[in-house]
C-alpha positions as CSV (number, residue, x, y, z in Angstrom):
1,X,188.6,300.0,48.0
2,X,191.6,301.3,50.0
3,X,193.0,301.0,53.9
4,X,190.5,304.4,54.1
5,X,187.4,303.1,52.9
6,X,186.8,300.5,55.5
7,X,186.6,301.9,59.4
8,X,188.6,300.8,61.9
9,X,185.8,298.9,64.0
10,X,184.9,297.4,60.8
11,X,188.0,296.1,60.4
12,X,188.1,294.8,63.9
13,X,185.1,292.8,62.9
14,X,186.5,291.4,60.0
15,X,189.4,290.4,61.9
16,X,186.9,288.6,64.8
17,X,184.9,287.3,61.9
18,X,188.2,285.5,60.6
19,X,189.4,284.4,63.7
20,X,186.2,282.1,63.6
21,X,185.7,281.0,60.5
22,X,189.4,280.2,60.5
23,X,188.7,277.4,63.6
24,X,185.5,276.8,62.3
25,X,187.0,275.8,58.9
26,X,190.3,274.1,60.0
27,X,187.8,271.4,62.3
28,X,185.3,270.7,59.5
29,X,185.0,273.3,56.7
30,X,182.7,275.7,56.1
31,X,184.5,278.9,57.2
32,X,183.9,280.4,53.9
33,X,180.1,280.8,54.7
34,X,180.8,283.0,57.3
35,X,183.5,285.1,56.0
36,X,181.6,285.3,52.4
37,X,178.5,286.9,53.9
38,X,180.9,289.9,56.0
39,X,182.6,290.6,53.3
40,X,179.5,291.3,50.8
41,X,178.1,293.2,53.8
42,X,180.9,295.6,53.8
43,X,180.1,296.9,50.2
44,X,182.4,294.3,48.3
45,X,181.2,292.9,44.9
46,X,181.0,289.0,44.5
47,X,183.9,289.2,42.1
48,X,185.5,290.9,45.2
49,X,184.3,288.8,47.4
50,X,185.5,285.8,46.4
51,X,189.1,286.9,45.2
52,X,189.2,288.4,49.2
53,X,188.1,285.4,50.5
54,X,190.5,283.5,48.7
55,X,193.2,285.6,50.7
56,X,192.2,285.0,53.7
57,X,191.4,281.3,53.2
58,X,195.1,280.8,52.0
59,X,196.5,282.2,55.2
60,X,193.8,279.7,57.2
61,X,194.8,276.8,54.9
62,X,198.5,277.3,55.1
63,X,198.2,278.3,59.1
64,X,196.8,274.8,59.8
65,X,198.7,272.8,57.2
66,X,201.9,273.6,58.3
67,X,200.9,273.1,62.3
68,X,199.6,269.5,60.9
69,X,202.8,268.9,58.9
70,X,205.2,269.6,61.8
71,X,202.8,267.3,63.8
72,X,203.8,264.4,61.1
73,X,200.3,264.5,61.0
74,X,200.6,264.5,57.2
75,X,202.4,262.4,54.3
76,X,203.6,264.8,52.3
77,X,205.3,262.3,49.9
78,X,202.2,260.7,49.4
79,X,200.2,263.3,48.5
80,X,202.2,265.0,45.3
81,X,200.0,263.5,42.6
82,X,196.7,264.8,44.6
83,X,198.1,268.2,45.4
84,X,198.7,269.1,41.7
85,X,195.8,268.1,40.1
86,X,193.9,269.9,43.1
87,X,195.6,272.9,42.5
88,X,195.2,272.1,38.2
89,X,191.1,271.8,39.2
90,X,191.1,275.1,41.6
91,X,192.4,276.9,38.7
92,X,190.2,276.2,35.9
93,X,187.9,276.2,38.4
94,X,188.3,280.2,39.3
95,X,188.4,280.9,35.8
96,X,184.9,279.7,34.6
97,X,183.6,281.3,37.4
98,X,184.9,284.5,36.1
99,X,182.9,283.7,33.2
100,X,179.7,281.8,33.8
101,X,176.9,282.1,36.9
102,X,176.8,280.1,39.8
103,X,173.0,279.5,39.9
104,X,172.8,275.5,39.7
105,X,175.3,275.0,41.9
106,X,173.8,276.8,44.3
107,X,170.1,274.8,43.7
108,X,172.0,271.8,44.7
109,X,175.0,272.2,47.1
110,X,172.5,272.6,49.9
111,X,171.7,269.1,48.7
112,X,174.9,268.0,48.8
113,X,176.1,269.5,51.7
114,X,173.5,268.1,54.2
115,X,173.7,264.5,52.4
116,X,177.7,265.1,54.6
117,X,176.1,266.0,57.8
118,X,173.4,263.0,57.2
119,X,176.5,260.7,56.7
120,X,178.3,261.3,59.4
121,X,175.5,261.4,61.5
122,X,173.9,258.0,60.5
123,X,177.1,256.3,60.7
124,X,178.9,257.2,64.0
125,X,181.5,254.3,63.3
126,X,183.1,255.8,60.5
127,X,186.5,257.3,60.8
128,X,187.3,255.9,64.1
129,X,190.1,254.4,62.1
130,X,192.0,253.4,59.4
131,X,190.1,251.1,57.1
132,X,190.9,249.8,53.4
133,X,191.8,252.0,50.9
134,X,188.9,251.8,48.2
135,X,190.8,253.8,45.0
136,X,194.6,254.2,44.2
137,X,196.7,256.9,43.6
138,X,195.4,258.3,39.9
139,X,191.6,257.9,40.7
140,X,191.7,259.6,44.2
141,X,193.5,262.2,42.7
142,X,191.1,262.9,39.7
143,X,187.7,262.5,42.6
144,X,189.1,264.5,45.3
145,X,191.8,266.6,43.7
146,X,191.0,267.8,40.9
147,X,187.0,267.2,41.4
148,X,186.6,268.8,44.7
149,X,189.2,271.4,43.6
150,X,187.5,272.7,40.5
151,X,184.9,273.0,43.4
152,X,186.6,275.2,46.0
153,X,188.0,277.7,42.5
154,X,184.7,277.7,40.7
155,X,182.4,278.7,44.6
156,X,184.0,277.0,47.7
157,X,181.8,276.8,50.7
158,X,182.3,273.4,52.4
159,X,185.4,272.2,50.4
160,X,187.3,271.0,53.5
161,X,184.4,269.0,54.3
162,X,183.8,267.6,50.7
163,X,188.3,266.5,51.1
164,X,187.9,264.9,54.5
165,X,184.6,263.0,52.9
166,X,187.0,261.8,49.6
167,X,190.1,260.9,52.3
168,X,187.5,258.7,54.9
169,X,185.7,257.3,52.3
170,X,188.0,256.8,49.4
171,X,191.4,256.2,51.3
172,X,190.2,254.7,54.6
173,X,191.7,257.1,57.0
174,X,190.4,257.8,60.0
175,X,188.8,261.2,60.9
176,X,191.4,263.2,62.3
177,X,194.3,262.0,59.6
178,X,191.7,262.7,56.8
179,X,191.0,265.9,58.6
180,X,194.8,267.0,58.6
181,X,195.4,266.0,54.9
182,X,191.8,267.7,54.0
183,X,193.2,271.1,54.9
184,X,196.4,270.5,52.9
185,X,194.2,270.0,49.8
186,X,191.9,272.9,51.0
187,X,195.6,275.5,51.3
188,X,196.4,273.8,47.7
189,X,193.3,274.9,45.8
190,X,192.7,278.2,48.0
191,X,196.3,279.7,46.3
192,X,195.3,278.1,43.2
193,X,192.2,279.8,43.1
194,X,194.0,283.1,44.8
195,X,196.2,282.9,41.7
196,X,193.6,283.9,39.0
197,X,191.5,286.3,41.1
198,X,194.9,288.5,41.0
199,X,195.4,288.1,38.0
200,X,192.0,289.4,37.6
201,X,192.6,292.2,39.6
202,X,189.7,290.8,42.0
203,X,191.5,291.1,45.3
204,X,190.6,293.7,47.9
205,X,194.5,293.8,50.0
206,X,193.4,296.1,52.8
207,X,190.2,294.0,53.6
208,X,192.2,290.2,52.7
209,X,195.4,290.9,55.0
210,X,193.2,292.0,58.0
211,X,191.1,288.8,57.7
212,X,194.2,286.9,56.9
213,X,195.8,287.4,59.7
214,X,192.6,286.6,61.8
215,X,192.4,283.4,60.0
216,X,196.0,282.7,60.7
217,X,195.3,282.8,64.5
218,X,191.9,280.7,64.4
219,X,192.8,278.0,62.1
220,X,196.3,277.1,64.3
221,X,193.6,277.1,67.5
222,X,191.5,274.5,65.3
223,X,194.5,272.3,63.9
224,X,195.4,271.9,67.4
225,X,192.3,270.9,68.7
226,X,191.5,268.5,65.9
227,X,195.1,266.5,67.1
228,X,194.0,266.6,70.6
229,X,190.2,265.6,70.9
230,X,190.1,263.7,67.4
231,X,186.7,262.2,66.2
232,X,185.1,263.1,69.2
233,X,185.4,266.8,68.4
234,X,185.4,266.5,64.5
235,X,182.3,264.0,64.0
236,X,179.8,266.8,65.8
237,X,181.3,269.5,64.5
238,X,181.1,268.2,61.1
239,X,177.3,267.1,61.0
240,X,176.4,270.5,62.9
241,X,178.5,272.8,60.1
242,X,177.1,270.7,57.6
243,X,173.3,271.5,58.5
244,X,173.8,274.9,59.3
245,X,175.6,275.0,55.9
246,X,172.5,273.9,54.4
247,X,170.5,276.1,55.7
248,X,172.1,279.2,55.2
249,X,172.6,278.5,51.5
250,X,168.6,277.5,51.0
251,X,167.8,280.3,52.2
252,X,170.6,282.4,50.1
253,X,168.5,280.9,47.2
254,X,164.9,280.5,48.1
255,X,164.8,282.9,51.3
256,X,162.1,285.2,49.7
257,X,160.2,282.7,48.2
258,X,160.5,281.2,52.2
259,X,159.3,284.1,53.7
260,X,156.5,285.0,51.0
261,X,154.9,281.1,51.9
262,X,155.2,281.8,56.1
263,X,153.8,285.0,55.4
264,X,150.7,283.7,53.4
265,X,149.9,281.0,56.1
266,X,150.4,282.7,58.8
C-alpha cells in the first residue's frame, strides 16, 4: 500500500484517530485498541497492522517519554537494567508472533485486563504515594521488563497499563511517577517490537508516519496532563480504559457467539 492507495479524508481520520489514542495511551494505556481496529478497517492485514501500529506507538512512546524526562519526572539511571531486558522481551516477543497465533491470549487478556480496572477501583488508596519497594533490581526487571515486554512485541493492547501495575505494585511508586516511567518501558518495547516488523517487511510507511505524527501531538497533551492533575486524573482513567478494554476484546472473540445468544432470547 502506497501514499495513493489511502484517500486523503482517510488519512485525516487516521491522523484524528492517533491524536486520541496517543492521550488516551500516554494517561493509562490502551491506545493500541483504538488505533488497531482503524487500521484493519482501512484494508491492512494483521501482519500490517501490527508492524503500523508499532510506528505509530513509537512516535506516542517517545513523544511522552521525553516530555516526562525533561520534567525529571523519570530516573533514567535507574532504569538501564529494566529497559534492556524490556526491549530483549519485545523482541522475541514480535518474532513468535510472526510465527504462532494469538488465540489464547486473546481468551484471557480480557481477564487480565479488567482484574487492572477491578484493582484500581477496589483500592482507591493505592498510588497516592510512594510506598516500599517489594522486589529489587534483577526481579523487577525480569516481571515487568522483559515479562510485560514479550507482551507488548508478541500483541500489545494495554501494555502501559500492565508497566504502571509492575511500577505501583512492585516498586512502590506512586501513580503519576509509575505512570511517567510506564511510558518509558512502553517507547522501549514499542521500537523493539518496530525493529522486527521491518525487518519483516510488515510496515505500511504512508499509513505509520500519518498516524505517527498524530500520536506525537496527543501523547505530549496526555504527559502533560498526567504531571498536572496526577492520581486524580490517572486512577479514573485507568479503571474506565481498563473495562472498556475488556469489553472490546470479548467481544473481538466471542461477539458472534454474543449476538447469536441475545438473538435467541430475545
Amino acid at each position: 500500500m502506497d501514499w495513493l492507495a489511502v484517500s486523503p479524508p482517510v488519512l485525516i481520520l487516521l491522523f484524528g484517530v492517533a491524536v486520541f489514542a496517543g492521550f488516551i495511551d500516554s494517561i493509562a494505556g490502551g491506545g493500541g485498541l483504538i488505533t488497531l481496529p482503524a487500521l484493519l478497517a482501512v484494508g491492512l492485514s494483521p501482519a500490517q497492522t501490527l508492524g503500523t501500529n508499532k510506528i505509530q506507538s513509537v512516535g506516542g512512546s517517545f513523544s511522552a517519554s521525553l516530555y516526562f524526562i525533561r520534567q525529571r519526572a523519570v530516573d533514567l539511571g535507574g532504569q538501564k537494567l529494566t529497559i534492556a531486558m524490556t526491549f530483549l522481551g519485545s523482541m522475541t516477543g514480535a518474532i513468535l508472533i510472526q510465527h504462532l497465533q494469538a488465540g489464547l491470549l486473546r481468551q484471557i487478556l480480557p481477564l487480565l485486563v479488567i482484574g487492572i480496572g477491578l484493582y484500581f477501583l477496589l483500592m482507591p488508596r493505592i498510588g497516592e504515594e510512594d510506598r516500599q519497594r517489594r522486589l529489587s533490581a534483577w526481579p523487577f526487571a525480569l516481571v515487568a521488563g522483559c515479562g510485560v515486554g514479550f507482551y507488548d512485541g508478541f500483541f500489545g493492547p494495554g501494555a502501559g497499563s500492565f508497566y504502571a501495575l509492575a511500577y505501583v505494585t512492585l516498586s512502590g511508586f506512586n501513580l503519576a511517577k509509575a505512570t511517567a516511567h510506564a511510558k518509558v518501558l512502553n517507547f522501549t518495547s514499542n521500537l523493539g517490537g518496530l525493529i522486527l516488523f521491518m525487518l519483516a517487511g510488515k510496515v505500511v510507511w504512508s499509513v505509520g508516519f500519518v498516524m505517527l505524527a498524530g500520536q506525537i501531538f496527543g501523547a505530549r497533551l496526555g504527559a502533560r496532563m498526567v504531571l498536572t492533575k496526577g492520581q486524580k486524573l490517572i486512577r479514573p482513567m485507568i479503571v474506565a480504559v481498563s473495562f472498556l478494554m475488556s469489553l472490546k476484546l470479548l467481544y473481538d472473540s466471542h461477539g458472534a457467539d454474543i449476538m447469536l445468544w441475545l438473538a435467541s432470547h430475545w
